[in-house]
N, C-alpha and C positions, 0 to 999 in steps of 0.2 A: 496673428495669434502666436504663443510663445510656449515654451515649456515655464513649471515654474523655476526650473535654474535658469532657464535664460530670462527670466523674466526679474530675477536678485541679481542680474550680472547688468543688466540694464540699469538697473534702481542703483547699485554701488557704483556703476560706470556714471551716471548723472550727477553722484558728488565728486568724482576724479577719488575713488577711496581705491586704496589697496587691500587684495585679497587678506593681506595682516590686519590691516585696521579696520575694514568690517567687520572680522572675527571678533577684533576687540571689543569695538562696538555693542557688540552683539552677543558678548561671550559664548564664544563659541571657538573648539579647537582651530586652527589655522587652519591646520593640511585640510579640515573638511569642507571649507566656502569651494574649493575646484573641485573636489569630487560632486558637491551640491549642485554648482553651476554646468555640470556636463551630462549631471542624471546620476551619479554614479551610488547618488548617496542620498537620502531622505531630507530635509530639513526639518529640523524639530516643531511640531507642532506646539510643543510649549510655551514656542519663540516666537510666535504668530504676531501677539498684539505688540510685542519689544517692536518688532520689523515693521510693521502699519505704523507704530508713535513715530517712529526713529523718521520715518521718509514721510510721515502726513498724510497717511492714506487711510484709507475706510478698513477696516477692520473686516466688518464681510465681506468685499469683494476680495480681498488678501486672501483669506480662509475659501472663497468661493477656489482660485485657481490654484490653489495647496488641493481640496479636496477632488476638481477636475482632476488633475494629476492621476490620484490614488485610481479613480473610477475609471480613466483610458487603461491606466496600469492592468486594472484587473479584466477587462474587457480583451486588451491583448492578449494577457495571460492564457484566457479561457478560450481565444480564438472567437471571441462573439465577433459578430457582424455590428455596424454603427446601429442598428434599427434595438440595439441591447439600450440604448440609452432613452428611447421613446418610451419605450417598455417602461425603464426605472418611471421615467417622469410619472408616469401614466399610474404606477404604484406610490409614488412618493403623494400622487392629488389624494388618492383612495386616502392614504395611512395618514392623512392630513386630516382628512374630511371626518374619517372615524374616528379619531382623536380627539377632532373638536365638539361633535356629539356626544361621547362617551365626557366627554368633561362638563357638557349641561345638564347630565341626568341627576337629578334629585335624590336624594335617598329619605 
């Protein structure tokens, strides 16, 4: 398992690109693909589906290890223990489930 910069420093190292030329790529400032690839810096979620087209890849799973990121980010932040992530899942079935009820009710 990877962070998601080392996981774009992978994906740019499999075409032999240079930090310049994925930028281009990708429009995106230069100086920021090494701050991206070390953590230093966010990658634009904008840029999601550009970066899935560009390398062939799935689109959710892309946005899956972008939004991983965010959720260890803020788990470390807060100092939670890993059993914070159980919990999410365990809220995310609830807010699923009520969701999908609340969208068959009639009026």
């Amino acid at each position: 398992m990877s962070t998601f910069g080392e996981f774009l420093r992978k994906q740019r190292e499999s075409k032999d690109l240079t930090q310049d030329t994925f930028a281009k790529r990708l429009d995106l400032p230069y100086t920021d693909v090494s701050k991206i690839e070390r953590g230093k810096k966010k990658f634009p979620f904008t840029k999601l589906e550009t970066l899935a087209n560009y390398y062939e890849l799935d689109f959710f799973k892309v946005k899956e290890l972008f939004v991983a990121d965010i959720l260890i980010e803020q788990a470390n932040k807060y100092e939670c223990s890993e059993s914070v992530f159980a919990v999410a899942e365990e809220k995310a079935r609830y807010i699923r489930i009520k969701s999908a009820k609340q969208s068959k009710m009639e009026f």
